[in-house]
C-alpha atoms as a printed R data frame, in Angstrom:
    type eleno elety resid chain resno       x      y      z
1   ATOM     1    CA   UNK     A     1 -33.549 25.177 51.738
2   ATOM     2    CA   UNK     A     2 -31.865 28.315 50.856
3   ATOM     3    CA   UNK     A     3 -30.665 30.423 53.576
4   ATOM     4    CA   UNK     A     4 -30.240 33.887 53.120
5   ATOM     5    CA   UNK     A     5 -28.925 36.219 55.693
6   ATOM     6    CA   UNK     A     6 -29.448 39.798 55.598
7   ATOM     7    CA   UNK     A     7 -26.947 41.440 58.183
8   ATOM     8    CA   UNK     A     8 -25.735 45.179 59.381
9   ATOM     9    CA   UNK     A     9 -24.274 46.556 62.680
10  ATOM    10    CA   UNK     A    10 -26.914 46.638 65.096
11  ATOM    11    CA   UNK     A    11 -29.447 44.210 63.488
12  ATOM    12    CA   UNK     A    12 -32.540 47.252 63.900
13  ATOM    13    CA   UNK     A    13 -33.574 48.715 60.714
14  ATOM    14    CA   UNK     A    14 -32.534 47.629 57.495
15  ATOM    15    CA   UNK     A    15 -31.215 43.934 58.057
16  ATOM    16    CA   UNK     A    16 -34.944 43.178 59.907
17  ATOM    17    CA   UNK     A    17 -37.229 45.270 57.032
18  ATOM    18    CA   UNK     A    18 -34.985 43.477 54.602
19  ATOM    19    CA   UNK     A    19 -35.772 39.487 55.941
20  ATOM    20    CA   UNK     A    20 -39.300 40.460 56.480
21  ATOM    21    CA   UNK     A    21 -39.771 41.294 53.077
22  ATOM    22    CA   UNK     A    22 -38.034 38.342 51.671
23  ATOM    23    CA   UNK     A    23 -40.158 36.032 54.099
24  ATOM    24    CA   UNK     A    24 -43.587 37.832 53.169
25  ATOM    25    CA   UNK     A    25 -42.174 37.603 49.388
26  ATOM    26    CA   UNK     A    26 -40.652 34.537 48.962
27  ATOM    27    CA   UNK     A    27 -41.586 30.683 49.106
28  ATOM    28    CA   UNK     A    28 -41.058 29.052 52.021
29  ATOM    29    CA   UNK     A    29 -40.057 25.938 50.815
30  ATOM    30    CA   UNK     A    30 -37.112 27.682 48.502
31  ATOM    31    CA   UNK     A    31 -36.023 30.316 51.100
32  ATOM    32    CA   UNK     A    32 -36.075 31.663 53.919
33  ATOM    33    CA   UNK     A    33 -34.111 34.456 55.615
34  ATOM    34    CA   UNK     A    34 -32.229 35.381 59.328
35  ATOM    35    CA   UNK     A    35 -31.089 38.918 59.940
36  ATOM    36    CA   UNK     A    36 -27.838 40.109 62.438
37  ATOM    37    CA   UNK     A    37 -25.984 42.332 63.432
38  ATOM    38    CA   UNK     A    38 -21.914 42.263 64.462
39  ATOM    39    CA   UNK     A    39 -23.121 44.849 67.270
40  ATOM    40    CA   UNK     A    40 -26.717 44.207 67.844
41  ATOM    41    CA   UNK     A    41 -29.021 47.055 69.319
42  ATOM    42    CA   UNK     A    42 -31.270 46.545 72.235
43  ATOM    43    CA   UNK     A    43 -34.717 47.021 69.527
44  ATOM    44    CA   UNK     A    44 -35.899 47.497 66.557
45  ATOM    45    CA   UNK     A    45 -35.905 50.830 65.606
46  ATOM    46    CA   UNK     A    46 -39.113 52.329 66.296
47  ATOM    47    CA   UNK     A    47 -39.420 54.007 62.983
48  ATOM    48    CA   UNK     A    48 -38.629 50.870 61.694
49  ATOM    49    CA   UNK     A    49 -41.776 49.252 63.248
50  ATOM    50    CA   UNK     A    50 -43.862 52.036 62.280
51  ATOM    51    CA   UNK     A    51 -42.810 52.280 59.047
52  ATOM    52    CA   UNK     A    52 -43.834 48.309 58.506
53  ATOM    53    CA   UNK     A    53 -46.901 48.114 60.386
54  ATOM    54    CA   UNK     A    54 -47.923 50.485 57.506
55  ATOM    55    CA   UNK     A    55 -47.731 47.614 55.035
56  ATOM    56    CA   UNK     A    56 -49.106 44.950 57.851
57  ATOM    57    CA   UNK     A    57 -46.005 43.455 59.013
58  ATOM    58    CA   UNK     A    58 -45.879 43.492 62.727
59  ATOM    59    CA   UNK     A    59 -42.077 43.639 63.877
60  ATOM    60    CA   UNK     A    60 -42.733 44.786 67.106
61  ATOM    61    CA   UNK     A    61 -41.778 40.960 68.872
62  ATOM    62    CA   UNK     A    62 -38.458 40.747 66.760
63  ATOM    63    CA   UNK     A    63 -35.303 41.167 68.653
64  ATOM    64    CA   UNK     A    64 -32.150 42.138 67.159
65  ATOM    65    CA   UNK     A    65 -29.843 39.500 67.177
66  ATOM    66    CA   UNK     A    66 -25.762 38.198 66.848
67  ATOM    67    CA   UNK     A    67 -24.312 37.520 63.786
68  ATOM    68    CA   UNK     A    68 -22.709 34.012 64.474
69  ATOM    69    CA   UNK     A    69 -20.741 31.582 62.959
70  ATOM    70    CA   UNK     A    70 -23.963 29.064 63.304
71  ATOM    71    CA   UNK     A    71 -25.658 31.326 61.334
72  ATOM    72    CA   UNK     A    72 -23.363 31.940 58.429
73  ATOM    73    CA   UNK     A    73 -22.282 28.344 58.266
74  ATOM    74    CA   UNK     A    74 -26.168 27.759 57.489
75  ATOM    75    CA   UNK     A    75 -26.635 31.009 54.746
76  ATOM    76    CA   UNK     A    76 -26.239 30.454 51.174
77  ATOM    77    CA   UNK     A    77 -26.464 33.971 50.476
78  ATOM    78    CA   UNK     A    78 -24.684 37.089 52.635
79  ATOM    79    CA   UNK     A    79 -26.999 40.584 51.963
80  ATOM    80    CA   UNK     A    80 -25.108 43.622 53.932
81  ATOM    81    CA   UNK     A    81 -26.660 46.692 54.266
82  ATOM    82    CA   UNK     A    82 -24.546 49.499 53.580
83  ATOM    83    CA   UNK     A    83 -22.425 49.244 56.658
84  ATOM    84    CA   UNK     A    84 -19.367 50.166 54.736
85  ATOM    85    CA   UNK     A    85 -15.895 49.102 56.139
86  ATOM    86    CA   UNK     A    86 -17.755 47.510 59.491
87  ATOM    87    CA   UNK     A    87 -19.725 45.065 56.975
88  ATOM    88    CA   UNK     A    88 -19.044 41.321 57.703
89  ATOM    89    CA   UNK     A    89 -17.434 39.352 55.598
90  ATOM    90    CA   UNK     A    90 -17.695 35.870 55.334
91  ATOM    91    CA   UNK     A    91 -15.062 34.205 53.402
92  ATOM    92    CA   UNK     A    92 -16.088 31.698 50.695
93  ATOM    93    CA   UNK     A    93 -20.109 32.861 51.271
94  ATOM    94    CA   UNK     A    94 -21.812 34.535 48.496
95  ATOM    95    CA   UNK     A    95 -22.361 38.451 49.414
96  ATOM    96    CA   UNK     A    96 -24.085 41.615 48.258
97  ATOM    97    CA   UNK     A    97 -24.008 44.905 49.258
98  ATOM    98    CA   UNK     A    98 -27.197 46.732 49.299
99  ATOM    99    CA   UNK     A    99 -25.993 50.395 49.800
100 ATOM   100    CA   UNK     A   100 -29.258 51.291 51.635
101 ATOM   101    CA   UNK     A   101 -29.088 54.275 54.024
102 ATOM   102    CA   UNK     A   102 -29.690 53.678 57.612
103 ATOM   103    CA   UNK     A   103 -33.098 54.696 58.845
104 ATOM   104    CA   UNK     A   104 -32.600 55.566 62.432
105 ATOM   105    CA   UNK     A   105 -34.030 59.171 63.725
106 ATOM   106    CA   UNK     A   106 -35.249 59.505 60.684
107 ATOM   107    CA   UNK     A   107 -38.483 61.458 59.209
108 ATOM   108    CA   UNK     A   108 -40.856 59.035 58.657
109 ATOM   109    CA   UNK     A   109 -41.191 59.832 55.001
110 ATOM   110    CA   UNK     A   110 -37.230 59.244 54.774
111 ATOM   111    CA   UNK     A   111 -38.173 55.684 56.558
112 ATOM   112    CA   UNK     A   112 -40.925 54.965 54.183
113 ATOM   113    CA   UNK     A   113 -38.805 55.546 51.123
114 ATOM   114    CA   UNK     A   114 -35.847 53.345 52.458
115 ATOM   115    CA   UNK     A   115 -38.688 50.995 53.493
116 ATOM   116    CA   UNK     A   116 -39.860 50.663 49.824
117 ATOM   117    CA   UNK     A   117 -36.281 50.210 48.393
118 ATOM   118    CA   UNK     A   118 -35.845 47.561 50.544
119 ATOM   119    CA   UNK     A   119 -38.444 46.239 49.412
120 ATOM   120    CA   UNK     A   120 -37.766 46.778 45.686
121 ATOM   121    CA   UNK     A   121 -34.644 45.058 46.217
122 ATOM   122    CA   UNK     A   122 -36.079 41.877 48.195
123 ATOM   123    CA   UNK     A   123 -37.932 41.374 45.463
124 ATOM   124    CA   UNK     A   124 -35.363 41.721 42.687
125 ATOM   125    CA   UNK     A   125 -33.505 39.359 44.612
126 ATOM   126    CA   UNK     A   126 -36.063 36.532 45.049
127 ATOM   127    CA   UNK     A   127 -37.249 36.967 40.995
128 ATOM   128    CA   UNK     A   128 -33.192 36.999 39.687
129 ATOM   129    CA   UNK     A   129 -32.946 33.798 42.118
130 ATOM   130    CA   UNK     A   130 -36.557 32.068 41.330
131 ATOM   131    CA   UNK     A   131 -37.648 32.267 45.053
132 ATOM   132    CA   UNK     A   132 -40.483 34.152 44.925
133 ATOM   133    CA   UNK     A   133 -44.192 32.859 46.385
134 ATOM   134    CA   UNK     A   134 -46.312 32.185 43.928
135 ATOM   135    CA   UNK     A   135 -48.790 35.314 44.779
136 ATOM   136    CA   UNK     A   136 -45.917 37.645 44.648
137 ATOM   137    CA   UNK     A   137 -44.380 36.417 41.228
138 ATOM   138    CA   UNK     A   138 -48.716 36.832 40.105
139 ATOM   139    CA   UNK     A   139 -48.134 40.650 40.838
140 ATOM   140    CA   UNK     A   140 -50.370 39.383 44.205
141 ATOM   141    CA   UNK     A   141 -48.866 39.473 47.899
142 ATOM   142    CA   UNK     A   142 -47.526 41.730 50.777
């Protein structure tokens, strides 16, 4: 099972649209993704959960979460979001950088366009690495 770990700062907007996508998008028994956060915030942001419920995924019981050293020992893939110089870095784990701006406070429409690149990118990610469910690679799915 490949683990793939999508982590920023406080573990509330990007890192948790980012793992929800690649759960709704991906097969289960390839991959499966964690989010984190070196800081993690109290919530998801609300326009975060908003922004999601739109496309019927319900975040609203998610809670924002420690990165760990259990976790990363488990990844096989590191996704950061953006974070800049306060990204983690795992030495000798594969990373990306998705530089994805971060959606608290703002407009909803700003949220729903960060929303979709995330979700452009998820699924970039799970084709280039052969993960996808078989309704999403059909064009079908979330």
């Amino acid at each position: 099972m490949n683990i793939v770990l999508f982590a920023c700062v406080h573990n509330a907007g990007r890192s948790q649209m980012a793992a929800a996508w690649f759960n709704a998008l991906s097969d289960p028994e390839k991959a499966r993704a964690v989010s984190a956060g070196t800081e993690p915030g109290p919530r998801v942001h609300p326009e975060v959960l908003a922004a999601m419920v739109e496309e019927g995924i319900d975040l609203s019981a998610v809670k924002p979460q420690r990165l760990t050293d259990a976790l990363t020992s488990q990844a096989a893939l590191l996704v950061t979001m953006g974070c800049g110089e306060v990204c983690p870095v795992v030495p000798g784990l594969r990373r990306e950088d998705w530089p994805l701006e971060d959606p608290k406070g703002k407009p909803v429409e700003r949220v729903r366009e960060i929303r979709d690149e995330v979700r452009a990118r998820v699924a970039e990610l799970v084709s280039r690495e052969g993960w996808a469910a078989a309704r999403a690679a059909e064009g079908g799915g979330v």
